[in-house]
C-alpha positions in Angstrom: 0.0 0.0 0.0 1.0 3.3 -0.7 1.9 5.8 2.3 -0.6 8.5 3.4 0.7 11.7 1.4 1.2 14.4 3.6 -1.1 17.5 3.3 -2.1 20.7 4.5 -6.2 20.7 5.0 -8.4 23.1 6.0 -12.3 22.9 7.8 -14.9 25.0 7.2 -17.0 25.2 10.1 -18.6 27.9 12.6 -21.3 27.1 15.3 -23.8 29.4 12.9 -23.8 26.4 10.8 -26.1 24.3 13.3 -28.9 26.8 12.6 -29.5 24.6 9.5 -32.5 23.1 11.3 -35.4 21.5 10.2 -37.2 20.9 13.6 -38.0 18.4 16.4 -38.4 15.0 14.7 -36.3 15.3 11.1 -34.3 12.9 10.4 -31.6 15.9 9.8 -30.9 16.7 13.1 -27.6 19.6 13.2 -26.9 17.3 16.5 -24.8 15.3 14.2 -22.4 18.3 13.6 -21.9 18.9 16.9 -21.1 15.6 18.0 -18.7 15.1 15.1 -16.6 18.2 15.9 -16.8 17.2 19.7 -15.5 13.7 18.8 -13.0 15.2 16.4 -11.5 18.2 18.7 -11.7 15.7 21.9 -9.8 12.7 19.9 -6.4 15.3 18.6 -7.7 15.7 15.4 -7.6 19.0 15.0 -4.0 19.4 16.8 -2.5 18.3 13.6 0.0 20.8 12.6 -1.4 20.5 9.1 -5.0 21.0 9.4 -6.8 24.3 10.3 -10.3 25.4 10.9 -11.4 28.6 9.0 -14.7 30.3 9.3 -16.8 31.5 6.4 -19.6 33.6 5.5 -23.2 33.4 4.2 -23.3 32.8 0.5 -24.6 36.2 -1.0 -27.4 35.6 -4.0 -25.2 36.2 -6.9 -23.6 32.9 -5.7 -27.0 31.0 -4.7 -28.4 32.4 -8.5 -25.3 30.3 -10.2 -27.5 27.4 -9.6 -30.6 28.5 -8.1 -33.3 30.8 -10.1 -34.6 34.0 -8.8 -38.0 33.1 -8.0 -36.7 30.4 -5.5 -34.4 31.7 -3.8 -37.0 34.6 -3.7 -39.4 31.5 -2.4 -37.1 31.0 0.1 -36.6 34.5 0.9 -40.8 34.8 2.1 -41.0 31.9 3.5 -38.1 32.4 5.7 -39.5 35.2 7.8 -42.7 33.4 9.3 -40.9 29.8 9.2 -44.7 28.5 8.4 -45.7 29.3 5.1 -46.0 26.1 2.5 -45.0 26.8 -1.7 -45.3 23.5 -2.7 -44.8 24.3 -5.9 -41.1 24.8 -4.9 -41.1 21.8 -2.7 -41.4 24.0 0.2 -43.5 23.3 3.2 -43.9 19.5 2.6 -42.8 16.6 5.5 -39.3 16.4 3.6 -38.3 20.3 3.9 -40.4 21.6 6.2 -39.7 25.9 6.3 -38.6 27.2 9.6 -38.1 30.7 10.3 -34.4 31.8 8.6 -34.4 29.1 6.5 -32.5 31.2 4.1 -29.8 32.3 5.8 -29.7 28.7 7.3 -29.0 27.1 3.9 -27.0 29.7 2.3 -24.3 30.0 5.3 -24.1 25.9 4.1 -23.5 27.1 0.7 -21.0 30.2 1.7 -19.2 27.3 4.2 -18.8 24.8 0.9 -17.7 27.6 -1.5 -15.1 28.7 1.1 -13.4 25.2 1.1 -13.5 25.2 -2.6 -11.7 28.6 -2.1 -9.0 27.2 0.5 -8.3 25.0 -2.6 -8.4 26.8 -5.7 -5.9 29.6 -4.1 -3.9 27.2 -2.7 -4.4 27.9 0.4 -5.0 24.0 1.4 -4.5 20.8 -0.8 -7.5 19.7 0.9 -10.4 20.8 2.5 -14.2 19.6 3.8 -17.4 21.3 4.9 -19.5 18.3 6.7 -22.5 20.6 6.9 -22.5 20.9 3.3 -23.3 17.8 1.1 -27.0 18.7 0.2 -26.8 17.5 -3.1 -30.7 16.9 -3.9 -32.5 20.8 -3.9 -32.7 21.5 -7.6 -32.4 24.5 -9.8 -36.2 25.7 -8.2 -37.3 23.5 -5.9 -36.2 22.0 -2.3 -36.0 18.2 -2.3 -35.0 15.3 -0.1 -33.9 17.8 3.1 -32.2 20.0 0.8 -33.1 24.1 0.0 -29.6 25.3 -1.6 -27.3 23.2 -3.5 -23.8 23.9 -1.9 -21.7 21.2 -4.0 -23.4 22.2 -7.1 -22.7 25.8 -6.2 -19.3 24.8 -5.3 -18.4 23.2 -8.5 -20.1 26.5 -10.9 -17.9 28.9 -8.3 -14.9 26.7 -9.5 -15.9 26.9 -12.8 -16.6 30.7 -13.2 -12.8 31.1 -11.5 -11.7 29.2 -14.8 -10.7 25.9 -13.5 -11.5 23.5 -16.5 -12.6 20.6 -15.1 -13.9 18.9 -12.2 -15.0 15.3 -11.1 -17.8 14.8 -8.3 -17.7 11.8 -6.8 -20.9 11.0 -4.2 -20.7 8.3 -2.3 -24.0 9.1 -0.2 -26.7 6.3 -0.2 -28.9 8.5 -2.2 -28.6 9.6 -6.2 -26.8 13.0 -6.3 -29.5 13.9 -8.4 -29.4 17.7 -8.0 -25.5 17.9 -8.8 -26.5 15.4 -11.7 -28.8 17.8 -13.0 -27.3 21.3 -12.5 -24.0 19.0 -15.1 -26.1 17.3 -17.4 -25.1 19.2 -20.2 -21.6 20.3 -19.1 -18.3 18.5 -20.5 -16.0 20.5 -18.1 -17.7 18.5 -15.2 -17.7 14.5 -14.8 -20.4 13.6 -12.2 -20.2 10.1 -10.5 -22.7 8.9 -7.7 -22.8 5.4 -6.2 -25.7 4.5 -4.4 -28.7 1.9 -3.7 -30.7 1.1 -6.7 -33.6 3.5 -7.6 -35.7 0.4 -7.5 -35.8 0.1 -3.5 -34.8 3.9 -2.8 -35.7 7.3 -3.2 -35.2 9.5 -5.5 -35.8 6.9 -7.9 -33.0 8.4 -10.2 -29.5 7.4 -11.2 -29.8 4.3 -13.3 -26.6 3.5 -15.8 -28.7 4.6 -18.4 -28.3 8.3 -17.4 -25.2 9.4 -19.3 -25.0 13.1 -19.5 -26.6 15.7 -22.2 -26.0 15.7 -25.6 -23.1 18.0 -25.5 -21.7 15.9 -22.3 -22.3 12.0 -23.2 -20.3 9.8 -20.7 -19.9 12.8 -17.8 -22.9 11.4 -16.2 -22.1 8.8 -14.0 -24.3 6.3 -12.0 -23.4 3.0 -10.3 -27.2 1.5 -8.9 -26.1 -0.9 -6.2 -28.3 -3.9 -4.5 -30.0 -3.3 -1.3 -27.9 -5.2 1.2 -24.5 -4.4 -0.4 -21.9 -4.3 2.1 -18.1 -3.6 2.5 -16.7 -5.1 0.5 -19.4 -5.2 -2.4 -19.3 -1.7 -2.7 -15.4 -1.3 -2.4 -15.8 -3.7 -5.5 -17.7 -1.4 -7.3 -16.2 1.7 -6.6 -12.3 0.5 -7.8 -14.4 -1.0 -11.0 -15.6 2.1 -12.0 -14.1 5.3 -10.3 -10.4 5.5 -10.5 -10.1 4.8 -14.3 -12.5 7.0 -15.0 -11.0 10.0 -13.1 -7.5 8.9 -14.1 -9.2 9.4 -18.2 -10.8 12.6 -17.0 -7.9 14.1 -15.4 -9.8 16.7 -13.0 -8.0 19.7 -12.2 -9.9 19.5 -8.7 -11.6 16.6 -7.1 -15.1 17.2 -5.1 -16.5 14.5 -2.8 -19.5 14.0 -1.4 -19.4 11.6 2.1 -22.9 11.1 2.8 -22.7 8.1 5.8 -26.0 6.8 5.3 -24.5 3.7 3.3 -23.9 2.4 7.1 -26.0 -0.8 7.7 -27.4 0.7 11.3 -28.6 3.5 8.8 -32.7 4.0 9.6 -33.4 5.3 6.0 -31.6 3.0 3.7 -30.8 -0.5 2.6 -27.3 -0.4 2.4 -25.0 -2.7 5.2 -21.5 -1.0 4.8 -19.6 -0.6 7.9 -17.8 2.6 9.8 -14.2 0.3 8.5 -15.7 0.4 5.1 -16.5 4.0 5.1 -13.4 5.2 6.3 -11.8 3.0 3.5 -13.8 5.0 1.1 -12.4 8.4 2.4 -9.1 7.2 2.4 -9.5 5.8 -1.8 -10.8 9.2 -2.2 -7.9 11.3 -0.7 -5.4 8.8 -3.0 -7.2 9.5 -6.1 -6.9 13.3 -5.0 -3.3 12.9 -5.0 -2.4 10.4 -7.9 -5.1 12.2 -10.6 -5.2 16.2 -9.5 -2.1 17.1 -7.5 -4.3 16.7 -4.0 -6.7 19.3 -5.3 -9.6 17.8 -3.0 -12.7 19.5 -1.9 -15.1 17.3 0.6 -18.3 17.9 1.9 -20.5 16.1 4.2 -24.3 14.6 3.3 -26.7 12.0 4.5 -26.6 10.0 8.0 -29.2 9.0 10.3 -27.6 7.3 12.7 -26.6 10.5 14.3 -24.5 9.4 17.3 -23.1 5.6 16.3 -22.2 6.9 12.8 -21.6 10.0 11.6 -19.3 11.3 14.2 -16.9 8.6 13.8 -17.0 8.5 9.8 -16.5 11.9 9.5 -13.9 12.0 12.3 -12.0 9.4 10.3 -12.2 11.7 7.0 -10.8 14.8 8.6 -8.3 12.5 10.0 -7.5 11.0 6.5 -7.8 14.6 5.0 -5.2 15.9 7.1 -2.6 12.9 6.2 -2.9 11.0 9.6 -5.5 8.6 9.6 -6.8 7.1 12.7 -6.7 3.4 13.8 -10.0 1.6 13.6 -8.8 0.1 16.7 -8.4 4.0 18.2 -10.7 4.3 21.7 -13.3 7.2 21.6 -12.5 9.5 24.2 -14.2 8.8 27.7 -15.0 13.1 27.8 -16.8 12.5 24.7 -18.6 9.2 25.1 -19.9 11.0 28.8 -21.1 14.5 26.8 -22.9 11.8 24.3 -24.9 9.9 27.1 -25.8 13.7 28.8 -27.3 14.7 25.3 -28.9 12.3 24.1 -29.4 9.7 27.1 -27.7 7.0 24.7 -24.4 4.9 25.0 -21.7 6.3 22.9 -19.3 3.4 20.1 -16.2 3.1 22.3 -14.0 2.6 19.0 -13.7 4.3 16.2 -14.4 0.8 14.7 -17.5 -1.6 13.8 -15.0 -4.2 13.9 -14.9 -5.3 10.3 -11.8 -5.5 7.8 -13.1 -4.8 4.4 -11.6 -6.8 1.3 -12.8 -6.6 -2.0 -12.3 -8.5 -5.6 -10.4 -6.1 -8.2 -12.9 -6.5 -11.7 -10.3 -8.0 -13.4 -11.2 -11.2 -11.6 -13.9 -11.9 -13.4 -17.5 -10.8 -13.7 -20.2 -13.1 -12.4 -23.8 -12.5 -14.5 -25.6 -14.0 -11.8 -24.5 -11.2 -9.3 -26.6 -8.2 -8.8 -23.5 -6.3 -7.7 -21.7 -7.4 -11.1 -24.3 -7.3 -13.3 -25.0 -3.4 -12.0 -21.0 -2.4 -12.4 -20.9 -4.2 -16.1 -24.1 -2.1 -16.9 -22.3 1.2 -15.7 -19.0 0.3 -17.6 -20.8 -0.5 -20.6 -22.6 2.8 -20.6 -19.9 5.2 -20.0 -16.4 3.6 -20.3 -16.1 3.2 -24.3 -17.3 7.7 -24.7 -14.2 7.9 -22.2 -12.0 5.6 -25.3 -12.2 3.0 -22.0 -12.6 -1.2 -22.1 -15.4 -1.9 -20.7 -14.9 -5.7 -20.4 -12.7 -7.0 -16.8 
């Protein structure tokens, strides 16, 4: 195995970010933030010489309007000062994306907190940096969907673009499509789009099969692997080293963007998916390699789904600004006893004690063969087939 380059990261965060709060009850609870900066500052994390955390500030609207039209975010806007109006027309007031009062300046401080670690990177400032607040990859160009108002990544990526970078790969590895980011790129060659996540059979949004390419002007930068429900470790480790490196090592991205939705975890409530804390950290770490070997370490991360607010997503997000900031943690590593006692005061629940499910994830390179009566294989031949020959790519093992 290669060693762990060493980097200089930055993280966006500022408590403000937590106001990002759909109510009592939604699954996207901002507790999960906390608790992941807790674990992170409480475990030495952030004492790493090489990693610092920057602020940022709410995205202004001629940076919401690169993806967003006027009338939404103006739809936003009213709906924002009462916190109880419904504009379902804009997806607005449903049990998804309920409005609360500030909703606006909620969403777009998300947004001004993403474009700010795509800043850090583009000047130089950091090789790497992530915004776990961000990641809310479903809101559309005028409409709110599955928890999301603003489009931070997508916004992210069209910032990037206006500042003349020539292209960029998103990879999402949330459980859900990245639909939104899908669709703001469908038509756009400079940007290669690739999402892996449970089939649109068993899964909302019910987008993202192999068949979805990319626009006419963009055929092959649209990029969807639809995996089985009950995929685990090492099934979707499989498919991501079938399909994602040689892509982006064809592409050649001036800047990688990431999306590390946790909800692929198999104690997730609101998926189908059975990958392990081991197996997400071993997607982070792939993730930060391909940074290095295909775009000179130009990474920008954000965060994304994950419902299993205190056995999950502190620790998987832990482990990527560990692995962003070139020192990875054990799995083996304790969770701190501070931390574990602030978890049982908040939320009246047992904390993980390691930063471990316990599992060591393996995985079978393509070029061992394809089995047709695998689900798993027959999805990754289907997404190989679809996009690898418009990259001049074999699509066969």
């Amino acid at each position: 195995m290669k060693p762990t380059p060493s980097c200089r990261a930055s993280v966006v965060h500022h408590p403000g970010l937590t106001a990002y709060d759909f109510g009592p009850g939604h699954p996207l609870a901002p507790i999960r933030i906390d608790l992941t900066m807790r674990l992170a500052e409480s475990i030495g994390v952030f004492d790493s010489s090489e990693l610092t955390v920057v602020g940022a500030s709410e995205a202004p609207l001629e940076l919401l309007e690169l993806v967003h039209t006027p009338d939404y975010i103006a739809a936003v806007q009213a709906l924002s000062r009462t916190g109880n109006g419904v504009d379902l027309a804009h997806g607005l007031g449903t049990a998804d994306n309920p409005t609360f009062a500030g909703m606006h300046a909620a969403a777009a401080s998300v947004v001004g907190a993403s474009v700010e670690a795509a800043r850090q990177v583009a000047s130089g400032r950091a090789q790497h940096a992530v915004n776990i607040s961000g990641g809310l990859h479903h809101a559309l160009a005028d409409a709110a969907s599955g928890f999301c108002v603003y489009n931070d990544p997508a916004i992210a990526i069209a910032w990037l673009l206006d500042q003349g970078v020539q292209r960029i790969a998103y990879v999402d590895i949330d459980v859900h499509h990245g639909d939104g980011v899908q669709a703001a790129f469908f038509d756009e060659p400079r940007v290669l789009t690739i999402s892996l996540h449970e089939t649109p059979l068993t899964l909302v949004p019910g987008t993202g099969s192999a068949a979805e390419i990319g626009g006419p002007h963009a055929a092959g930068t649209a990029v969807n692997v639809a995996l089985p429900p009950g995929t685990g470790d090492d099934g979707w480790l499989r498919a991501f080293h079938a399909v994602v490196p040689p892509l982006l090592a064809e592409f050649q991205p001036d800047i990688l963007v990431t999306q590390h939705g946790c909800d692929t975890h198999r104690d997730d409530p609101l998926a189908h998916l059975t990958l392990t804390v081991d197996g997400q950290r071993a997607a982070h770490l792939a993730l930060h390699r391909l940074a290095h070997d295909v775009c000179g370490g130009r990474w920008v991360a954000v965060g994304g789904g994950g419902y299993a607010l205190v056995h999950v997503v502190p620790r998987s997000w832990t482990h990527l600004f560990a692995v962003a900031a070139g020192h990875p943690l054990e799995p083996s590593t304790p969770t701190p006893r501070a931390w574990q006692e602030y978890v049982t005061t908040l939320t009246g629940r047992r904390a993980p004690v390691l930063m471990s499910d316990g599992a060591q994830p393996r995985w079978l390179a393509w070029s061992t063969g394809y089995n047709p009566e695998s689900w798993l294989d027959s999805s990754i031949d289907e997404t190989r087939r679809a996009v690898f020959p418009l990259h001049g790519l074999d699509p066969g093992p």
